[in-house]
C-alpha positions as CSV (number, residue, x, y, z in Angstrom):
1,X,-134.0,23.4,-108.8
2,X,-133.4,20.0,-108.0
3,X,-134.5,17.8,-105.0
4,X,-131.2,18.6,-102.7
5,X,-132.0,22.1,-102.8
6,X,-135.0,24.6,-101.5
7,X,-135.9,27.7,-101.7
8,X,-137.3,29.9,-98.6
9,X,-138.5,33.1,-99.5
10,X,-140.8,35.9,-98.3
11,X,-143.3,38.0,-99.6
12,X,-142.6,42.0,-99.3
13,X,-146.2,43.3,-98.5
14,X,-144.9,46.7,-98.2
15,X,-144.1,47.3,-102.0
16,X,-147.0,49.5,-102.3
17,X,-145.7,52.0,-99.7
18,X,-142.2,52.1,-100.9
19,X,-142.7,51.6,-104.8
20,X,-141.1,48.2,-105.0
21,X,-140.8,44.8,-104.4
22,X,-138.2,43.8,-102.1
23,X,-138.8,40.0,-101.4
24,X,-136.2,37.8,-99.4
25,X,-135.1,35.1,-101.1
26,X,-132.9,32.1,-99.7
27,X,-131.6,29.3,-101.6
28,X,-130.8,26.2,-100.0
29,X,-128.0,23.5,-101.2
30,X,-128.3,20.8,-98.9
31,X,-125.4,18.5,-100.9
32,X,-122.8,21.4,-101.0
33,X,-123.8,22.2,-97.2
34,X,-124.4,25.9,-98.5
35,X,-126.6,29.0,-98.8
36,X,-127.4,31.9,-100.7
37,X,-129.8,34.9,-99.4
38,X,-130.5,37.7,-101.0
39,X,-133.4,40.7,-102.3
40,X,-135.3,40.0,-105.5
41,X,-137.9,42.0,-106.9
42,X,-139.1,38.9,-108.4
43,X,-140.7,36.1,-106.9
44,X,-139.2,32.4,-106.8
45,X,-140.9,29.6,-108.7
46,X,-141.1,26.5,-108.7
47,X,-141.9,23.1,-106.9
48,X,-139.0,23.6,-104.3
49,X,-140.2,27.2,-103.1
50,X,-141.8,27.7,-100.0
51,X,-143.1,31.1,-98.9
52,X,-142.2,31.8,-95.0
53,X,-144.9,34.2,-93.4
54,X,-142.6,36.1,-91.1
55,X,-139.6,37.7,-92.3
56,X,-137.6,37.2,-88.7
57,X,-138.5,33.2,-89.3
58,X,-136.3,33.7,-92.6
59,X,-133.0,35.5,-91.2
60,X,-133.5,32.8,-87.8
61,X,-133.2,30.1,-90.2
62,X,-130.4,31.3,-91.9
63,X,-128.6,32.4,-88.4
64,X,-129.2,28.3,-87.5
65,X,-127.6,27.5,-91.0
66,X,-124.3,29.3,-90.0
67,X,-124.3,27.5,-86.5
68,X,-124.9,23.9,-88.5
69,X,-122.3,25.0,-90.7
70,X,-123.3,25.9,-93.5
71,X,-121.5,28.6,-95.5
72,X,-122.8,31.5,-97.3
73,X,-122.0,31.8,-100.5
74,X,-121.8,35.2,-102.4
75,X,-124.4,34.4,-105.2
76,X,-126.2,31.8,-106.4
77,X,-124.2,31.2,-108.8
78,X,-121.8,29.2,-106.9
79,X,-125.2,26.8,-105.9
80,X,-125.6,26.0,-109.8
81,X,-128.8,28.7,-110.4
C-alpha cells in the first residue's frame, strides 16, 4: 500500500460469539478519489492501516466520502490491491 492510500479498519470483538471474524475493512485511494469497503476475516497489515475503535466511526467516514465525492468502487481490485 502506497503513501496515497489508507486503510481503516475495525476489529470484530464478537467473533467468539458467532464463530468468526467479521472485521470491516476500508481502503482508501486518495489519487483516484475512491473507496473500497468491505468484510474480511483477516486483518489488514501494514504501515498504512489504522484500526478505528467504533464500528459507526467507520460507516460515518465512508457516508462523508460519498458526500466529498468519492466513488465506491466494487472491489479493491479496481484501487490496485
Amino acid at each position: 500500500m502506497n503513501a496515497r492510500k489508507i486503510c481503516l479498519w475495525w476489529f470484530d470483538t464478537n467473533w467468539v460469539k458467532k464463530g468468526a471474524a467479521e472485521h470491516y475493512i476500508v481502503i482508501i485511494d486518495y489519487e483516484k478519489g475512491a473507496y473500497a469497503s468491505y468484510f474480511s476475516y483477516n486483518q489488514p497489515s501494514g504501515v498504512n492501516a489504522i484500526e478505528v475503535k467504533r464500528k459507526s466511526d467507520l460507516t460515518d467516514y465512508v457516508n462523508a466520502l460519498g458526500r466529498l465525492g468519492f466513488r465506491e468502487t466494487k472491489s479493491q481490485s479496481e484501487l490496485g490491491e
